[in-house]
Residue frames as a rotation matrix with the C-alpha (Angstrom) as fourth column:
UNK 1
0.582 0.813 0.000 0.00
0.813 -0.582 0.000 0.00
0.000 0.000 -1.000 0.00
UNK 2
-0.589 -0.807 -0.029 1.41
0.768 -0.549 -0.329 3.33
0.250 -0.217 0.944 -0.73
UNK 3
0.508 0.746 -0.431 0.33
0.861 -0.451 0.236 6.00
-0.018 -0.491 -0.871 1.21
UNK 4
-0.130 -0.623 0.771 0.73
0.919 -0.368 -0.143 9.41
0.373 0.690 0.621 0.01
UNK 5
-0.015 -0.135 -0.991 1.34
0.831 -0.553 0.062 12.53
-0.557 -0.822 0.120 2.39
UNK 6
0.437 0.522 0.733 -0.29
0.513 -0.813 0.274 15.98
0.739 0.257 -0.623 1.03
UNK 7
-0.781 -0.094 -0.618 1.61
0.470 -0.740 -0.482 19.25
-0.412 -0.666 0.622 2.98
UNK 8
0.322 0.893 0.316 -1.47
0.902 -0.390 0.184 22.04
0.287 0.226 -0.931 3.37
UNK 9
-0.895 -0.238 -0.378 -1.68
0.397 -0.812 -0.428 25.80
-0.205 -0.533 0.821 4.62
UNK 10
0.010 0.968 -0.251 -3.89
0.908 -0.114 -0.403 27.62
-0.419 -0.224 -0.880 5.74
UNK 11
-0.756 -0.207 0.621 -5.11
0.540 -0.735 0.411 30.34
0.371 0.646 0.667 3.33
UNK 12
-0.187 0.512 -0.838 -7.47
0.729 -0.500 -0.468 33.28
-0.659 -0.698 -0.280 5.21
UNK 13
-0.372 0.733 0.570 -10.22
0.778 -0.089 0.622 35.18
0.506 0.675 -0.537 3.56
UNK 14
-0.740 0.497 -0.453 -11.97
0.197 -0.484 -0.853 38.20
-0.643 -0.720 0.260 4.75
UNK 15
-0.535 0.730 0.425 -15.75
0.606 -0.018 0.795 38.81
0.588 0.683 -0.433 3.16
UNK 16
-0.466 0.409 0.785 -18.64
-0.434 -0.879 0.200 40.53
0.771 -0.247 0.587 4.35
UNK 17
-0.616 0.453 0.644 -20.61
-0.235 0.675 -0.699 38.77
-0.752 -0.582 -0.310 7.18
UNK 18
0.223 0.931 -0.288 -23.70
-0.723 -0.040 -0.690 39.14
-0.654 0.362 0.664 5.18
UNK 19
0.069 -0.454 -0.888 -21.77
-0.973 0.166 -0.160 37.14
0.221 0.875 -0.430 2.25
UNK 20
-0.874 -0.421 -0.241 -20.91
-0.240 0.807 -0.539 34.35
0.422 -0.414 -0.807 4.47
UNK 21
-0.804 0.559 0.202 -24.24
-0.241 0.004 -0.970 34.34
-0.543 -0.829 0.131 6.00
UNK 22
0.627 0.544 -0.557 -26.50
-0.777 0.392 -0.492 33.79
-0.049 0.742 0.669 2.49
UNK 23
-0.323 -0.586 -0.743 -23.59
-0.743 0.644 -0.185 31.38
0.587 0.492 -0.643 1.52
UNK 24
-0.842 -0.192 0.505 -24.00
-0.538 0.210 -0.817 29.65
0.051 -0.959 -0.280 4.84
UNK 25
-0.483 0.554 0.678 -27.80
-0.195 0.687 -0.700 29.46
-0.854 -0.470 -0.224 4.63
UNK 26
-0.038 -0.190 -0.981 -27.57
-0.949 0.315 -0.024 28.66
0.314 0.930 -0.192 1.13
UNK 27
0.986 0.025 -0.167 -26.20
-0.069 0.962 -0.263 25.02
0.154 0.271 0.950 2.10
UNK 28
0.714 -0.692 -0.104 -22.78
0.156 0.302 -0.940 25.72
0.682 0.655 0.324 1.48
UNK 29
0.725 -0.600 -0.338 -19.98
0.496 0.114 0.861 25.08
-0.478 -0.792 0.381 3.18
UNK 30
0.997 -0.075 0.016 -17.91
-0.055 -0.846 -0.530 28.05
0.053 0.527 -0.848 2.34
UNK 31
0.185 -0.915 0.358 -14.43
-0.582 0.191 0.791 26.44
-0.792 -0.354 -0.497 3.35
UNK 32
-0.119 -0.389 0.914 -14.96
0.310 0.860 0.406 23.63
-0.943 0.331 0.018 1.21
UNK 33
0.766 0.536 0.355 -16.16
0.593 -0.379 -0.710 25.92
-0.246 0.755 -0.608 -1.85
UNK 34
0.530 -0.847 -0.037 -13.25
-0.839 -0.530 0.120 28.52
-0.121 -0.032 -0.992 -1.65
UNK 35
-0.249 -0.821 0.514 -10.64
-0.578 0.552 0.601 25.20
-0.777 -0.148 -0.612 -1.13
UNK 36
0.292 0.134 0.947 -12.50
0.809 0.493 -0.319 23.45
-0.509 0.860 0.035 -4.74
UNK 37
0.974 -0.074 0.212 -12.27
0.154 -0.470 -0.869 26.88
0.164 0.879 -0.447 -6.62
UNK 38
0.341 -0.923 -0.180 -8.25
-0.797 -0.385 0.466 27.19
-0.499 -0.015 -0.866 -5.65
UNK 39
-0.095 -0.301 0.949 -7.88
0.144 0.939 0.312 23.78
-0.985 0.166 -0.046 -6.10
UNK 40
0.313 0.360 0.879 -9.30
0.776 0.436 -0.455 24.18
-0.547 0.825 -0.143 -9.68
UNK 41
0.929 -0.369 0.041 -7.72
-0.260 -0.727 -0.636 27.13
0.264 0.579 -0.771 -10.73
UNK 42
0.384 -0.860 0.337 -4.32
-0.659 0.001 0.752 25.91
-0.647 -0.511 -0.567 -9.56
UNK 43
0.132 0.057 0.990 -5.09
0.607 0.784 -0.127 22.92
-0.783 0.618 0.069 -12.04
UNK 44
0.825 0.554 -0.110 -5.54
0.339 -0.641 -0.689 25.47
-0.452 0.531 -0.717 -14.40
UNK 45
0.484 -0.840 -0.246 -2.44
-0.801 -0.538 0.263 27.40
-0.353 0.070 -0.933 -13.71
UNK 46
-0.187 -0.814 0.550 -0.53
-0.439 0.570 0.695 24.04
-0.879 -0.111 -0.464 -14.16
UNK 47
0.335 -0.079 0.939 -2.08
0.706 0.680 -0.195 22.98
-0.624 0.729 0.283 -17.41
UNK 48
0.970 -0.142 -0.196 -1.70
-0.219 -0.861 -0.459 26.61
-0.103 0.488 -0.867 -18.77
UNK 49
0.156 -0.983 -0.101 2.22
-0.945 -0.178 0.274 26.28
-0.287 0.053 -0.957 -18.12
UNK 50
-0.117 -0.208 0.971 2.38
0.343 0.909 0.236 22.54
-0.932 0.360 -0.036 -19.78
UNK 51
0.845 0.399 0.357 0.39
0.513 -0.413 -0.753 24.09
-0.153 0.819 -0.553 -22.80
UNK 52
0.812 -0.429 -0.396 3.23
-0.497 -0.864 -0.084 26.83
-0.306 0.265 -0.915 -22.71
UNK 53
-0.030 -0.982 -0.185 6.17
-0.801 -0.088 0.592 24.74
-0.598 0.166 -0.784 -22.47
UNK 54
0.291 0.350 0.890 4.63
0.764 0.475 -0.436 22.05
-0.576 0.807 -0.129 -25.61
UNK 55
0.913 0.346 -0.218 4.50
0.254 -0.898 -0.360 25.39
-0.320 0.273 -0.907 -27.04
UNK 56
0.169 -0.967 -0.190 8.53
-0.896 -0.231 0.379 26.21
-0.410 0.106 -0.906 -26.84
UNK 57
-0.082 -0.418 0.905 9.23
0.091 0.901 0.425 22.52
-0.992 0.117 -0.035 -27.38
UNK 58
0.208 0.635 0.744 7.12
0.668 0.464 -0.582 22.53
-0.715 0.618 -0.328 -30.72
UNK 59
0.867 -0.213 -0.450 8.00
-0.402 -0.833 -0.380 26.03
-0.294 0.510 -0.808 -32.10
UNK 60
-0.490 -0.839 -0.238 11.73
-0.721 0.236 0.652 24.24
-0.490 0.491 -0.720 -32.60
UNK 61
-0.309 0.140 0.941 10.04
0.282 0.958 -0.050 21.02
-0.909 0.249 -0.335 -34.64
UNK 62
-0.952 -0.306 -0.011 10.00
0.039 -0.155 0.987 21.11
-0.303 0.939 0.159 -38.55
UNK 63
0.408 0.907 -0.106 6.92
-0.745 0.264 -0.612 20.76
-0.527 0.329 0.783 -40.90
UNK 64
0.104 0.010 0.995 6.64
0.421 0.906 -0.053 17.52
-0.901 0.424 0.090 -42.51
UNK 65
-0.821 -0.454 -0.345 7.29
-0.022 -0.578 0.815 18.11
-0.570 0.677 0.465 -46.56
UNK 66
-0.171 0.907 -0.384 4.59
-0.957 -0.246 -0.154 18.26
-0.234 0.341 0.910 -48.79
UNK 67
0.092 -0.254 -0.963 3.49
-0.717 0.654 -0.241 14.75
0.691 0.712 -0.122 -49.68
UNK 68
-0.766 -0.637 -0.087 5.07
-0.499 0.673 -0.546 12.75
0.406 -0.375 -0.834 -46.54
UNK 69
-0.461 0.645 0.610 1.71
-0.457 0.417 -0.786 12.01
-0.761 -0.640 0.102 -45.15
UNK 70
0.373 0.709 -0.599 0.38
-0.925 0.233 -0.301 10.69
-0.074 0.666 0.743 -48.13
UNK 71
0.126 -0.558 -0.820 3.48
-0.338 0.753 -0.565 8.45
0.933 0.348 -0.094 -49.21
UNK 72
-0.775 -0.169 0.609 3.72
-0.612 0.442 -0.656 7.18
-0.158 -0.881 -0.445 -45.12
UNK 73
0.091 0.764 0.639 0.20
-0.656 0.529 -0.538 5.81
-0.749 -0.370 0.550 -45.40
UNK 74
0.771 0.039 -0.636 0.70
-0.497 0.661 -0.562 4.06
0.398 0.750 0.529 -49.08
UNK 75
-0.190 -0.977 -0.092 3.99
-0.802 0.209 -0.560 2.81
0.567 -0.033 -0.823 -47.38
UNK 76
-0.660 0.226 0.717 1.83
-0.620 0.376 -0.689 1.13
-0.425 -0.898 -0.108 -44.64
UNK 77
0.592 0.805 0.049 -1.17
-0.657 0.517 -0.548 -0.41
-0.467 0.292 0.835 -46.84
UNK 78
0.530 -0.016 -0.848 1.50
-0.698 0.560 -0.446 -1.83
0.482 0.829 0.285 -48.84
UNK 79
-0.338 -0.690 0.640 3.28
-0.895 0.024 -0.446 -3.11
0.292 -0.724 -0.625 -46.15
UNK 80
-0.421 0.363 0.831 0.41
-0.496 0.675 -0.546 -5.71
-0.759 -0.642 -0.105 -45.11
């Protein structure tokens, strides 16, 4: 079993009462709302900077010549 250890901090809001008080009797648990939308924009932030560095990686990669996809697939049908 591996068992995988998560470090946290605590991250401290100030709102209006009134804000917290509709939220509140809304339903919602306003810790656990605030700690999904960070959570999901952090995801964000981290696919945004994958996307970026694909991005550098790719800008250095040729184009294919005219043609190469055509003659790759006839290379394969005849193949089998």
């Amino acid at each position: 079993m591996i068992l995988t250890v998560f470090m946290s901090t605590v991250v401290s809001v100030r709102v209006r009462e009134e804000v917290k008080r509709i939220l509140e009797e809304s339903g919602l648990n306003v810790g656990e709302e605030i700690r999904r939308y960070l959570e999901e924009l952090a995801w964000m932030m981290k696919i945004k900077r994958m996307i970026e560095k694909w991005d550098n990686i790719l800008r250095d990669v040729r184009s294919s010549e005219a043609g190469f996809s055509e003659e790759s697939v006839r290379e394969d049908r005849e193949g089998h």
